[in-house]
C-alpha positions in Angstrom: 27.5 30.0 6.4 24.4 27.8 6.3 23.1 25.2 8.5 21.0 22.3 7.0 19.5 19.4 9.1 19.5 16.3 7.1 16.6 13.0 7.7 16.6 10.1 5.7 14.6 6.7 5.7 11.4 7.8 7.9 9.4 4.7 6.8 5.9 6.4 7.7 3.4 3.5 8.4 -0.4 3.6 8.7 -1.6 4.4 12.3 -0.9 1.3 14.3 1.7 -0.4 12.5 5.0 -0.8 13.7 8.9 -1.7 12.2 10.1 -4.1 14.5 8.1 -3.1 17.2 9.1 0.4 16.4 6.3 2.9 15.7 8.3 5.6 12.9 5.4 8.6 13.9 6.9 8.8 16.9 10.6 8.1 16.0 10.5 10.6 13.7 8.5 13.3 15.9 10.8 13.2 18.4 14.1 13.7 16.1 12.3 16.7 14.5 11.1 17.9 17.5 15.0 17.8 19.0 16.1 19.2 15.6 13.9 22.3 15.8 15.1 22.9 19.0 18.5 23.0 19.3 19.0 24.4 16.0 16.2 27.0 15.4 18.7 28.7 13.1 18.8 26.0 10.7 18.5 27.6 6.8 16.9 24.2 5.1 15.4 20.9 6.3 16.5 17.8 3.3 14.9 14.3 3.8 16.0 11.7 1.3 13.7 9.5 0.8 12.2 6.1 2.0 9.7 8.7 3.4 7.5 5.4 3.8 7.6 1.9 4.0 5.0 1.0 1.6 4.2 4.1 -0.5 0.8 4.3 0.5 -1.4 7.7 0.7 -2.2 7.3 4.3 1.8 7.2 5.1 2.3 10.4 3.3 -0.5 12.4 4.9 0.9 11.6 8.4 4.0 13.1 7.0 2.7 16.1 5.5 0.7 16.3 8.5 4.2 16.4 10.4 5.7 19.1 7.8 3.1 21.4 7.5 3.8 24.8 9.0 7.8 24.6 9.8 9.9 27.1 10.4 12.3 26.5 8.1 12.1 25.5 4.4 11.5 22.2 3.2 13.3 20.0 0.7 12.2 16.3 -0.4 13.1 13.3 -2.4 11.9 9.9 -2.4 13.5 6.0 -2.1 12.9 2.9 -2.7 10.3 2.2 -0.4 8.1 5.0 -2.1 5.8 5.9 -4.9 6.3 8.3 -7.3 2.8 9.4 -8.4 1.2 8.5 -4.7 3.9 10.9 -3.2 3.1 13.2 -5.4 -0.6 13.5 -5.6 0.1 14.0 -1.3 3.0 16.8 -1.5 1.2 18.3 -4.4 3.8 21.0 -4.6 6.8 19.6 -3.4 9.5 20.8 -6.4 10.1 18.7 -9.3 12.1 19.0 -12.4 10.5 19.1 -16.1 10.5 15.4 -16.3 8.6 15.0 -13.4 11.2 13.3 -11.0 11.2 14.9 -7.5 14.9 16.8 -7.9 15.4 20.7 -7.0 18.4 23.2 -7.1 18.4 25.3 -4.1 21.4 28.1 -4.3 22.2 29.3 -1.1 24.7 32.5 -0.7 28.2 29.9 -0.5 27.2 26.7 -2.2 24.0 25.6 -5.0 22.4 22.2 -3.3 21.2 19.4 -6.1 18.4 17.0 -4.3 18.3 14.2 -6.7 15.2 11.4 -7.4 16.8 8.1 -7.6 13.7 6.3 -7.6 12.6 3.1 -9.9 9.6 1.4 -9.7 10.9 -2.6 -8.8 9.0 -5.4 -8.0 10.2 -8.1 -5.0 12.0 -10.8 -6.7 12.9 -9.2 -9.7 16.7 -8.4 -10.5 17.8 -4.9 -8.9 15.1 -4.8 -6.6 15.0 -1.8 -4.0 18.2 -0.7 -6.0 18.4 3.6 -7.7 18.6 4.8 -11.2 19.8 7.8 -12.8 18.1 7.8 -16.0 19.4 9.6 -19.0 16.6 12.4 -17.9 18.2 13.0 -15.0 21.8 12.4 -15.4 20.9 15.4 -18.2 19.7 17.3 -15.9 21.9 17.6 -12.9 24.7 17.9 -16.0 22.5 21.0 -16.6 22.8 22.0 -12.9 26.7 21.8 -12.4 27.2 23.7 -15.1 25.1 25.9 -14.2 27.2 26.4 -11.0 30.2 27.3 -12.4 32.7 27.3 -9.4 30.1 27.6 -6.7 30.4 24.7 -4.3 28.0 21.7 -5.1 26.4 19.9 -2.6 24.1 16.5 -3.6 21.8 14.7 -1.8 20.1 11.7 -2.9 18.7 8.4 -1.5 21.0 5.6 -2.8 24.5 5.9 -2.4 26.5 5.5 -5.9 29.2 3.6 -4.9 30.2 0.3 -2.6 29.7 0.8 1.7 31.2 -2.0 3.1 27.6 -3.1 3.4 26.9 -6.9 1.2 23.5 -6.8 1.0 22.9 -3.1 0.6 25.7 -2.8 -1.6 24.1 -5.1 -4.0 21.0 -2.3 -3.8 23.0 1.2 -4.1 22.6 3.0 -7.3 23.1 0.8 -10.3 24.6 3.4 -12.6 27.1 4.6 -10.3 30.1 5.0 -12.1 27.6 7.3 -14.9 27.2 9.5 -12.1 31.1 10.2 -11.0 31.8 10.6 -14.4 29.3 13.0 -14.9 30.3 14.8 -11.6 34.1 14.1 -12.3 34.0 16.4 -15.7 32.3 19.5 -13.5 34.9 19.6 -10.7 32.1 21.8 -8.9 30.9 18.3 -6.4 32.2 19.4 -2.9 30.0 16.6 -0.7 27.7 14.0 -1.1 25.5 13.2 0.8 23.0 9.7 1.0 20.8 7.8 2.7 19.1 4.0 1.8 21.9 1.9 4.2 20.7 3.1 7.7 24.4 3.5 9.0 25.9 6.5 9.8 29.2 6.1 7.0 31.7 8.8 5.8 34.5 8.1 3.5 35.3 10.2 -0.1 34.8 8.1 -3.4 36.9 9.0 -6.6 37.9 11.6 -4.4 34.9 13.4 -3.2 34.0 13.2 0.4 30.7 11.2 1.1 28.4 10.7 4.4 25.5 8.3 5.0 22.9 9.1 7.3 21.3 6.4 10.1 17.4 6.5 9.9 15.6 8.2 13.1 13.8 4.5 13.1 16.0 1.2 12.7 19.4 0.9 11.5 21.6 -1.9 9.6 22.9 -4.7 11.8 26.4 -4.0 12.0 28.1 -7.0 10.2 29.3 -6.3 6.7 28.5 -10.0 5.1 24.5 -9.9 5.6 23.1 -10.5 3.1 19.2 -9.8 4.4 18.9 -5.8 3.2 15.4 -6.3 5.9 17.7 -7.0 8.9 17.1 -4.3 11.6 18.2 -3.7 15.1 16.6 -1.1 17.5 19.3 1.2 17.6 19.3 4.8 18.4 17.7 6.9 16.0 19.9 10.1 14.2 19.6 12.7 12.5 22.6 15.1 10.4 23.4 18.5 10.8 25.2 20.6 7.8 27.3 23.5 8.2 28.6 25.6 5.6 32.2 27.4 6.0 34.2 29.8 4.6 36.6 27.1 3.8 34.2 23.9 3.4 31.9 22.3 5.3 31.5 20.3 8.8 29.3 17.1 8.6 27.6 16.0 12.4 26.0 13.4 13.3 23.3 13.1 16.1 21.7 10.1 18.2 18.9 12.2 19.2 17.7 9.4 21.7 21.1 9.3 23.2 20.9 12.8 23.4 17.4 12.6 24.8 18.5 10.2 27.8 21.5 11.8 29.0 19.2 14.8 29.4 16.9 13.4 31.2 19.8 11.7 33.6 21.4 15.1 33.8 17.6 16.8 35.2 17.0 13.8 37.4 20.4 14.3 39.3 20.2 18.3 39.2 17.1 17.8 41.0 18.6 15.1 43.6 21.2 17.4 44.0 18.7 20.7 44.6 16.9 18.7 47.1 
C-alpha cells in the first residue's frame, strides 16, 4: 500500500500580491503544513501544475523555497498558468523526459505512476487559450510507459482533464486532444485512475470507463454554476488538498478542506478548554 498526497493549482504570486484578496503563500503553507502532519507516512507528494499564476521566476522561488527539504519525495508538472523554460531554469532538477517536457514514471511496489506535461505556450485571445496538449512527443512517450507496465496498475496525473466536467467555460479549456489520449490508454488496458487538476472543483466520475477525480486548489475554486462562461470566476472557498491510498484491491481517493478541518479544530480546543475550566 502507498499513500500519495495530491496539490494542484497553487498559483504562487510575487510577495504582496493577492488572487481575490487571497494571498496563495499562505494558502498553500497551511495545506502543506496540515498534509505533513496528519499524514507523515505519506510515500510521494504530486502537484499538477498551475504552480503559478503568471510563470514568473520570483513565483517559482517562493515555491522551491516551500519544497526544499521535505520529508517525502517530490513529484511536479506544470499548467497553463506556467512557463516551461522559467520553471525549469528554478527546479533545475525536477525530472523530465528526453524531449524536455516535465513528465516522470515513478514505480512504486503495487502500481507505476505517469506525471504527464500538458503544457502549451498560448497567448490571451488566441483560439484554445489556457487549454492542454499532448503532442505526438508525448503521447509517444507515455505509449512507451504503459507498455512498459505490463499489467502493473497505472496511475496518471496531469493538469488538464481530457474529457468534458460539467464545467462550460473550463470545458472549453480541458485538453484539446482528448479522445488521442483514451485511445492511447484504451489499447494498454494498464490505466487504473486518473487523476487532474486545471477546473478547481473537487469532481469524480469514470470516462470511457476509467475512474477520474479532479482536485480543488488549496487557493480559490470555480463558482459552482455549470453555464459560466468566465474560466477567471473565483469564489473564496475552502482550500483542499487529495490524499491517495493504494490497496490490495484498488485504490481509495479522499478529499480534504484543510481549512474546514482547521476550524473545527480550533472550535473543538476552545470548548475542551471551556469545559476544563
Amino acid at each position: 500500500m502507498a499513500k500519495l498526497l495530491v496539490f494542484t493549482d497553487l498559483h504562487m504570486l510575487p510577495e504582496g500580491k493577492t488572487i481575490i484578496g487571497l494571498d496563495p503563500v499562505q494558502r498553500f503553507s497551511a495545506g502543506l503544513a496540515h498534509a505533513l502532519r496528519l499524514h507523515p507516512d505519506a510515500d510521494r507528494l504530486i502537484i499538477t501544475g498551475d504552480l503559478t499564476h503568471h510563470g514568473d521566476r520570483e513565483s517559482y522561488l517562493r515555491l522551491k523555497a516551500l519544497l526544499d527539504g521535505l520529508p517525502v519525495p517530490v513529484s511536479i508538472t506544470i499548467g497553463n498558468h506556467d512557463e516551461r523554460e522559467t520553471f525549469l531554469s528554478v527546479f533545475s532538477q525536477a525530472a523530465r523526459d528526453e524531449n524536455g517536457f516535465v513528465q516522470e514514471t515513478v514505480d512504486l511496489p503495487d502500481a507505476r505512476l505517469v506525471i504527464l506535461d500538458t503544457y502549451i505556450p498560448t497567448r490571451r485571445g488566441e483560439a484554445d487559450y489556457a487549454s492542454g496538449l499532448l503532442c505526438e512527443k508525448r503521447l509517444d512517450w507515455l505509449d512507451r510507459q504503459l507498455l512498459d507496465a505490463g499489467e502493473r496498475p497505472v496511475l496518471i496525473f496531469m493538469h488538464h482533464p481530457p474529457h468534458d466536467t460539467g464545467f462550460k467555460g473550463m470545458d472549453a479549456i480541458k485538453l484539446r486532444n482528448g479522445d488521442a489520449f483514451y485511445d492511447l490508454v484504451g489499447r494498454h488496458g494498464n490505466v487504473r485512475h486518473l487523476f487532474a487538476g486545471h477546473v478547481h472543483r473537487t469532481i469524480g466520475g469514470s470516462h470511457r470507463g476509467i475512474p477520474f477525480s479532479i482536485f480543488k486548489s488549496p487557493l480559490h475554486q470555480q463558482p459552482m454554476p455549470f453555464d459560466i462562461d468566465d474560466t477567471s470566476s473565483s469564489v473564496d472557498e475552502p482550500g483542499a488538498y487529495g490524499i491517495v491510498v493504494t490497496t490490495p484491491h484498488g485504490l481509495q481517493v479522499h478529499t480534504e478542506d484543510f481549512e474546514i478541518a482547521a476550524r473545527a479544530r480550533t472550535a473543538l480546543d476552545r470548548a475542551e478548554g471551556g469545559l476544563s475550566g
